[in-house]
N, C-alpha and C positions, 0 to 999 in steps of 0.2 A: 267262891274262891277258885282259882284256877286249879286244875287238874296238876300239875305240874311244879313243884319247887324252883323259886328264882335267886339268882344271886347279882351281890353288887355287884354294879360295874361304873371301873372311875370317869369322870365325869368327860376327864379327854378321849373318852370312847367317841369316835369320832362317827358313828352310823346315830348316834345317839344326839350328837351336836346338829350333824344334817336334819334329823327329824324336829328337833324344837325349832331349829332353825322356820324350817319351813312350814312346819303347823302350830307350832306356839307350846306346843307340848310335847312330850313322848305317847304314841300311843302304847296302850297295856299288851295290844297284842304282839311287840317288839318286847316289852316288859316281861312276858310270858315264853321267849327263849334265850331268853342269859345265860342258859347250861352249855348255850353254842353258840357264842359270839360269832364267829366265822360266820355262819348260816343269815346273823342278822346283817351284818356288812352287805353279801350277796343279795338278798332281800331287799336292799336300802338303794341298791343299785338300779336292778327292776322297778319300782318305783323309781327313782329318779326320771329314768330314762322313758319307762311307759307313760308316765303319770304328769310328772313336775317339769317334764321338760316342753317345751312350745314345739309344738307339729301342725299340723295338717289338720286337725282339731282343737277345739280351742279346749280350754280346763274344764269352765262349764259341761259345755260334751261328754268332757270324760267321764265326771262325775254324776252326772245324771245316767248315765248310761251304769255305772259302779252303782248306783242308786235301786235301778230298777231290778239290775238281775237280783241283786242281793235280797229285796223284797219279794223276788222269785224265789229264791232259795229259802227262805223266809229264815234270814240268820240277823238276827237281829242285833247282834254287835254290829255288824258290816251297814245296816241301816240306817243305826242311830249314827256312826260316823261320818256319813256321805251326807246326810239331813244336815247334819251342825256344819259339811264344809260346804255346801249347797246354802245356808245359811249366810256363813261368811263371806259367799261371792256375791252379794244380794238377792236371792228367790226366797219369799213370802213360804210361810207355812202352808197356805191354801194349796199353792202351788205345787210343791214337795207331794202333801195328800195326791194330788191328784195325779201325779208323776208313778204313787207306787198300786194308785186305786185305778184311775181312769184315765190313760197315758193322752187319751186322745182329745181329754176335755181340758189339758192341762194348759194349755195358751203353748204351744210349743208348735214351731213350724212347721210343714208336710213332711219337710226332710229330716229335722230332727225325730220327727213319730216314726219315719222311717229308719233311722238309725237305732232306736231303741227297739224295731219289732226285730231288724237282723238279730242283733245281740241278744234277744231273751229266745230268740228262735237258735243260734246258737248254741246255746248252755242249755236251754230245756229240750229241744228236741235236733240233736247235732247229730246227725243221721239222714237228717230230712232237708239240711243244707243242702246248695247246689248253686251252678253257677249262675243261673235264672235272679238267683238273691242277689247275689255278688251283682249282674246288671242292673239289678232294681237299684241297688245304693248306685249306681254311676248316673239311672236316670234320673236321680236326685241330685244332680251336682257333685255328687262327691268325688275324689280323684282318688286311684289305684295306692297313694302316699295314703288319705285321710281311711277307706277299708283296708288297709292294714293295720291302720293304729284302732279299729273299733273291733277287728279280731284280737289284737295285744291286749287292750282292756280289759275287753270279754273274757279271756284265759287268764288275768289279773284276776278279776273276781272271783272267778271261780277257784283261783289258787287260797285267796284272801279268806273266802268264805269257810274253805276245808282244814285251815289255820285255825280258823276262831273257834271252831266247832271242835277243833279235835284238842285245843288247848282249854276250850270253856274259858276265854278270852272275858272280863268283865268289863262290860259299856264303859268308855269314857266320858259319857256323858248320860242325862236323864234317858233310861230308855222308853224308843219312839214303838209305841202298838203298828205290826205290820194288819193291816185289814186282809179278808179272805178275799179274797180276789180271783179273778182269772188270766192267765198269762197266755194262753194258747193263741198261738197263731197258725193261718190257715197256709198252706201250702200247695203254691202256684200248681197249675196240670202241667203233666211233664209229657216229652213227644214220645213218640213209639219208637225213634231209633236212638234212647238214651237207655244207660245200661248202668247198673249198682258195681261199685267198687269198694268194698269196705263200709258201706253204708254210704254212698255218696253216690249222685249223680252225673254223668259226661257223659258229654256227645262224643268227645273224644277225649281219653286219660291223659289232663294236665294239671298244672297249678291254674288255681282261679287269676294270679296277679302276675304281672312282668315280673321278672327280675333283670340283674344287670349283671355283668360280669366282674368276679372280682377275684381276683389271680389268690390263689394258696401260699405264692409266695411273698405276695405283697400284704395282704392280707391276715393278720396275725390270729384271729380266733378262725379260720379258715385251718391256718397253717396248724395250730393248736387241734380241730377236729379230726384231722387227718392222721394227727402223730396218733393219736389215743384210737382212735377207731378203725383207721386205712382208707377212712373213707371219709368226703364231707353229706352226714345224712339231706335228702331232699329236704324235711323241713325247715332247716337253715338255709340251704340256696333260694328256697320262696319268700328271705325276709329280708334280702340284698339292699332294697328299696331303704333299709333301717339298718346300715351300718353298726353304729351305737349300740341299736338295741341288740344286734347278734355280739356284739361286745361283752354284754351284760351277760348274757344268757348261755355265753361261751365261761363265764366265772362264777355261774350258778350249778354248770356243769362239773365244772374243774372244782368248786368249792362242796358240792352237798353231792353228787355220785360217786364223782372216783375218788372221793376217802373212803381208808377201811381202819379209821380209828376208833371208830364208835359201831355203828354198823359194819357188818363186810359189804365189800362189792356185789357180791353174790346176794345176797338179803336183800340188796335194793334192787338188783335187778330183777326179783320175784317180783314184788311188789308194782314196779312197773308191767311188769307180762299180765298181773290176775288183772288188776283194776284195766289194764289198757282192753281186756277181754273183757271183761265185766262191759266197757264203757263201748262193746260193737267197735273197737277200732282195728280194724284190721295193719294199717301201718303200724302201730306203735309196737302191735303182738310180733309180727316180721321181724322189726327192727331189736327186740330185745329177746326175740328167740335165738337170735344170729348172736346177739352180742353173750347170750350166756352159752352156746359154743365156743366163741372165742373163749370161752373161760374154762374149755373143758365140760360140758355140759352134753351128752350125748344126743341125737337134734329128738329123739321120741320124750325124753324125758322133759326138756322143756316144752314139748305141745301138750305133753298130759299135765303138765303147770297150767298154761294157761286154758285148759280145759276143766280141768278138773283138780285144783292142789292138793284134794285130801286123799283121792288116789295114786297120789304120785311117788307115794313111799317116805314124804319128808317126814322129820321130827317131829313130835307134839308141837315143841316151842316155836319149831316155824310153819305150822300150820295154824298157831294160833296169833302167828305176826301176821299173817296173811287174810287168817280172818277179819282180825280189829280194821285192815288195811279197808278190804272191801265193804265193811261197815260203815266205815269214814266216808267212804269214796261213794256208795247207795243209798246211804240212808243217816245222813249225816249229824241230823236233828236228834237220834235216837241214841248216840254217844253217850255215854255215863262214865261217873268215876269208877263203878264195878269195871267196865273193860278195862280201863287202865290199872286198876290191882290186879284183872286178871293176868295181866303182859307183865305184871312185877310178879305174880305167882310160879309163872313159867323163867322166871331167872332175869328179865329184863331188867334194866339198870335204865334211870331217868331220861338220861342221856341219849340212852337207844329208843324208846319209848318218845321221844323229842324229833328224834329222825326219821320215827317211822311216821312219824304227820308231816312232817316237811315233806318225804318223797314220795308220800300219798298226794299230797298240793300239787308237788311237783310235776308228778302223772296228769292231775286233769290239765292242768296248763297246759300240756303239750300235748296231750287226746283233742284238748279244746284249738288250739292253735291250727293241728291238722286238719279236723276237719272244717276251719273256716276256711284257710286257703287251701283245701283240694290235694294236696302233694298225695304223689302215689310212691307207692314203698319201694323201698332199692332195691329190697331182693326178692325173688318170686315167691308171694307167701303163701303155705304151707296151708292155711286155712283161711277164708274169706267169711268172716261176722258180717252177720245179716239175719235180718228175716229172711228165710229160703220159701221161695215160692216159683211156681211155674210161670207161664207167660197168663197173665188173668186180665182178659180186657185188653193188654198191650200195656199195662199201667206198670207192671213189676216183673221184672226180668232179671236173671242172675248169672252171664256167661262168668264162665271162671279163666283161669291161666292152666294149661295142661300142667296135671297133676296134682291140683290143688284141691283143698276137700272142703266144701262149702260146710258151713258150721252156723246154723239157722239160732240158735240159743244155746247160751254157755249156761252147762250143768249147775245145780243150784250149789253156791259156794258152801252152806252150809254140811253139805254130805248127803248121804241116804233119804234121812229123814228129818236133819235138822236139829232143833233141838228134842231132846227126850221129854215133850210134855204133854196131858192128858186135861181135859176139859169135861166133869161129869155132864155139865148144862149147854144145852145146845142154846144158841142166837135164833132168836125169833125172826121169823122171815118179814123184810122189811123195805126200803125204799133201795132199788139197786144203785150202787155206787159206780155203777160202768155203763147206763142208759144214757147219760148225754154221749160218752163216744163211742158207744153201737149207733146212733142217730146219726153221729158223724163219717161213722163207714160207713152206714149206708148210702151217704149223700156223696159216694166217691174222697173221701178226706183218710189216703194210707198214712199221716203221721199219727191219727189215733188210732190207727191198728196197732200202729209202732206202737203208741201205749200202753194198751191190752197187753199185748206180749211181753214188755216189760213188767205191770205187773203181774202177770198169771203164769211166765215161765217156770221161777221155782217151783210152785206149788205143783203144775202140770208134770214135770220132768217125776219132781219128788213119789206123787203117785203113779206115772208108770214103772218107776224104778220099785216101788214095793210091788205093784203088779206083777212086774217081769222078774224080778229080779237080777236085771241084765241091764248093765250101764249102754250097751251096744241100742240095746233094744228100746232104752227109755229114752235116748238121742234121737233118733229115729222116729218113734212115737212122738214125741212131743213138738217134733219138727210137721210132722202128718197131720197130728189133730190143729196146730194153728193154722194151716195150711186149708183145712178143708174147714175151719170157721169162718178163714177169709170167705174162700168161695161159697159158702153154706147163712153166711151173715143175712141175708135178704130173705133167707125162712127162718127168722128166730123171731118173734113174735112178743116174746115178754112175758110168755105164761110163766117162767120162772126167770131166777138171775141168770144172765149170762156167765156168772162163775159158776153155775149149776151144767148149764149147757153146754158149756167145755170142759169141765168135767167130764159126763155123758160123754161126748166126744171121744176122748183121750183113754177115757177105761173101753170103748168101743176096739177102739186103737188094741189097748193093751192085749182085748180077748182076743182080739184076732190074729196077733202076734204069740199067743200062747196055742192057739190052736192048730199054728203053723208047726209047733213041735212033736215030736213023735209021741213022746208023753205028755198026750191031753189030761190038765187036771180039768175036773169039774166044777162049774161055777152058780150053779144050780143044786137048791138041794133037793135031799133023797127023802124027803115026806117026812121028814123026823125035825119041823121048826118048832123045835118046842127047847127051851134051855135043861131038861133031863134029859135029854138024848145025848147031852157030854156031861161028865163028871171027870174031875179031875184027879186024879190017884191021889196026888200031895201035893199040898200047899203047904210050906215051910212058911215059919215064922217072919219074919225081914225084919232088920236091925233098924230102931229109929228112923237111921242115917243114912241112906244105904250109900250117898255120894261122900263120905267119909271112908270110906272102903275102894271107891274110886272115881278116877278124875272123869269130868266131861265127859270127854274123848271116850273115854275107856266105856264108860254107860251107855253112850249111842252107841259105839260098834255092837256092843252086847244086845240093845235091844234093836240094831238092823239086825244081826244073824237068827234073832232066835225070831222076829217078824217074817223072816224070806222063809223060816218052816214049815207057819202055817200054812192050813188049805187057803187058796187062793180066795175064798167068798168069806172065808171070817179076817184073811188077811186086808184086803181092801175096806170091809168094813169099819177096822181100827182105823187103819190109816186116813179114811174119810171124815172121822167123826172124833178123833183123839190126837192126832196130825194135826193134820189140816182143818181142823174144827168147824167142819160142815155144822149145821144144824139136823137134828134128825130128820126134819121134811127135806130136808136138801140131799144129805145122803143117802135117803130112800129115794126121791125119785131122779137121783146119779144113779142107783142103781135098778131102776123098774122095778122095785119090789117095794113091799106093803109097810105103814111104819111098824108092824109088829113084827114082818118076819125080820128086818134089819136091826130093832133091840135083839131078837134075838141070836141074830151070827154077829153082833157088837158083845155081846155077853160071852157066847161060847170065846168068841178072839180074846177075849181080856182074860177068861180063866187060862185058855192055853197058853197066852202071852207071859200071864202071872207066873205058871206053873214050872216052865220054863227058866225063868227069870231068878226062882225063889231060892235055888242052889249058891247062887253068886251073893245072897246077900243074908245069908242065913248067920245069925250070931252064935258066939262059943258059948255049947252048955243048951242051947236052945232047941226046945225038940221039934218032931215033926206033927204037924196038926192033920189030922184024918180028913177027908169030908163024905 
């Protein structure tokens, strides 16, 4: 069942007439926002004009390409649907398989295998785009008209996909088994005098495609962007080529941003700012830090948004729209009906819970749009998302714009420490799950570094910030230890996991960041590793329940402050082993020390941790236990 409650709507709903018109049916996932007809009109439009209308690509194209990513994405409403219209235009099921299994044994031309590596190199690794891709599709025949409409598509799906996921959209038809697969593509060598902008490559900062001129005053969604904004943003002037489609997408703007009947203006343009940070886009972060000054927003508060939101002083409620937003937008498969009673817990109404997927969708579309066509940001941005690295090889370089603060990895959305969870049993040490792209760095391939950091940023940031206890200092850190994994990758050997290894790394970082301050704690103990050498005064009772006494929120903050108390060597040790659920072989040798002396500064931590802890959840009437 959809996530979501729908209502009638009469049949001369005309976004509704267009869709059987042209697929024989209503899709469910139009079905699944009736709470906001507007939104599906607008939506019906995009489509029309990316999808159903004849361009430069034929239908086929499109949909094999809507086909593939979405088997990337591995959203399987998005797959069963593109399989059944893939169907419909004649391609055999063999065929289909092979399109989402083995793209290349699929009977499909040079140039089509090449239109679908751009597009999954797009959506999966859009960072690592550049204009090197952009000429590869030209040396395949394609025209500057036909790569524009395979970036439209690409930003289609990925809109399409954050829709189904975040509505739990049910298959309209039998659903198709996505197989595990690999989608990774390799990433041409780039020259020594090209330079990262926002995660992007240029020899010199432009759009990858022409555009044409098209006057503000003649032009009506021109004239439209200008009244609202002041300005016509660059990535509408790089889609000139597609009149129409900036049509479209000038009433996608006008119909789902600038209302504040359901959402405010302000909510969605958070939303845009974390996920366009989340997603390394530096444009999108620029363009909606500016616009939420235009709103009154002071310019420090919107950079610690898109830094960090749980820092930034908001509300519970909207730190907890922000999160659901970021979860949609990184990890989309892992959506539950829980997140969405939690967004109705926090006071949400269905409605706004409907808009905050829509302008989550919305976000990648236009992260994804920018960085296929290259556009660089209108105003001088403030911070530059990136992997931050030196000049290594000549491979990776990061000049900035005077005054701008390069920002290597965006602080873990979660907070501190994430969720408040504890694991008595360690994971058996086992086959590593990052040894094909450590192989891959090594053989010179930086979009699986790009990986790596994607997944190990949270976790790295999260344990130098309990380390440090200093958001300054776990930025910094975490930006140091990916940095000197890069250059340090070619002595890592395999004797443990490379999540083990950078670890080790990053708490290296940490100690030597602690040892920088005038009060050195010690991280070494005083001959006394035996768990009687602490004893606790009091350990109070706890109630059942103890999150019936308080919300989430309210439980992390409680067990960051009373973690950043402990000594620093039982403090890491939780956080290694109950956090971040190292295995005990892994968090002993993160930390060079023996499995016994690590049970036991994991034991002294939990008693202090408990100890601490036990005042806040102590029930009426209930006494105190001695030990």
């Amino acid at each position: 069942m959809p996530f979501l409650p729908q209502v009638e709507l009469s049949e001369t709903f005309r976004p509704f007439a267009f869709l059987r018109e042209h697929f024989g049916f209503i899709p469910n996932l139009f079905r699944a926002q009736t709470l906001l007809p507007r939104v599906i009109e607008a939506e019906a439009r995009i489509v029309d004009t990316v999808l159903l209308r004849e361009g430069a690509l034929s239908r086929r194209q499109k949909e094999c390409l809507l086909l593939a990513i979405s088997a990337a994405h591995r959203n399987t409403y998005c797959v069963t649907a593109h399989w059944e219209m893939l169907r419909a235009l004649g391609m055999a099921d063999r065929q289909l398989r092979q399109i989402i299994g083995d793209r290349r044994r699929a009977g499909l031309s040079r140039a089509d295998v090449a239109l679908l590596d751009f597009g999954l190199k797009l959506t999966q690794h859009p960072t690592g785009v550049s204009r090197v891709d952009i000429d590869g599709l030209r040396r395949h025949g394609f025209s500057d008209e036909a790569i524009l409409e395979v970036v439209l598509v690409s930003a289609l799906t990925d809109f399409v996909c954050t829709l189904s996921e975040g509505l739990d959209a049910v298959p309209d038809f039998q659903p198709k088994r996505i197989p595990s697969t690999s989608t990774a593509i390799h990433r041409p060598a780039r020259g020594k005098t090209a330079h990262r902008i926002g995660g992007h490559t240029h020899a010199t900062p432009a759009p990858y495609l022409p555009a044409v001129d098209l006057s503000p005053d003649a032009f009506a969604p021109f004239a439209f962007l200008r009244e609202q904004f002041g300005f016509i943003p660059n990535i509408f002037r790089a889609q000139t080529l597609r009149p129409d489609v900036l049509e479209a997408e000038a009433d996608v703007i006008r119909t789902v941003l600038l209302t504040s009947d359901v959402l405010t203006r302000v909510r969605k343009e958070y939303i845009l700012l974390v996920v366009s940070a989340a997603n390394l886009n530096t444009y999108c972060v620029a363009v909606h830090c500016e616009m939420l000054r235009a709103l009154g927003m002071p310019e420090d508060e919107s950079d610690q948004i898109a830094m960090d939101h749980r820092q930034a002083g908001l509300s519970h409620a909207d730190s907890a729209l922000l999160d659901f937003a970021l979860k949609l937008s990184q990890r989309p498969t892992e959506v539950g009906r829980g997140d969405i009673d939690g967004l109705r817990n926090h006071g949400f109404t269905d409605q706004q819970i409907l808009e905050s997927i829509v302008m989550t969708g919305l976000t990648g579309f236009l992260n994804t749009l920018q960085m296929g066509l290259g556009t660089v940001p209108d105003f001088e941005p403030t911070r530059i998302f990136g992997v931050r690295t030196r000049s290594v090889a000549g491979i990776l370089e990061s000049p900035r714009p005077p005054g701008a603060e390069i920002v290597n990895l965006p602080p873990a959305p979660d907070g501190l420490m994430g969720a408040t969870r504890t694991r008595v049993a360690g994971v058996a040490l086992g086959e590593d799950a990052d040894a094909g792209l450590v192989a891959r760095v090594r053989r010179g391939d930086v979009p699986a570094f790009e990986e790596l950091v994607r997944r190990h940023q949270r976790r790295i940031y999260r344990t130098l910030m309990g380390l440090t206890g200093s958001p300054e200092d776990a930025e910094d850190g975490t930006q140091d230890a990916f940095l000197k994994a890069f250059e340090q990758i070619g002595k890592f050997r395999g004797a443990s996991k490379f999540s083990t290894w950078l670890t080790r790394i990053a708490i290296n970082e940490g100690i030597q960041r602690l040892r920088g301050r005038k009060r050195q704690e010690p991280l070494k103990d005083d001959g006394r590793d035996d768990a009687k050498a602490y004893r606790p005064r009091h350990v109070r009772a706890w109630d059942d329940n103890p999150e019936q006494l308080y919300s989430q929120a309210e439980m992390r903050e409680l067990v960051e402050r009373a973690l950043l108390k402990l000594p620093t060597m039982y403090r890491v040790a939780v956080i290694l082993r109950d956090l971040e659920q190292l295995s005990t072989e892994e968090a002993a040798k993160a930390l060079s020390v023996g499995i016994a002396a690590l049970k036991s500064r994991l034991l002294r931590g939990r008693l202090m941790l408990r100890e601490a802890l036990a005042p806040h959840f102590v029930g009426r009437g209930k006494g105190t236990a001695r030990v």
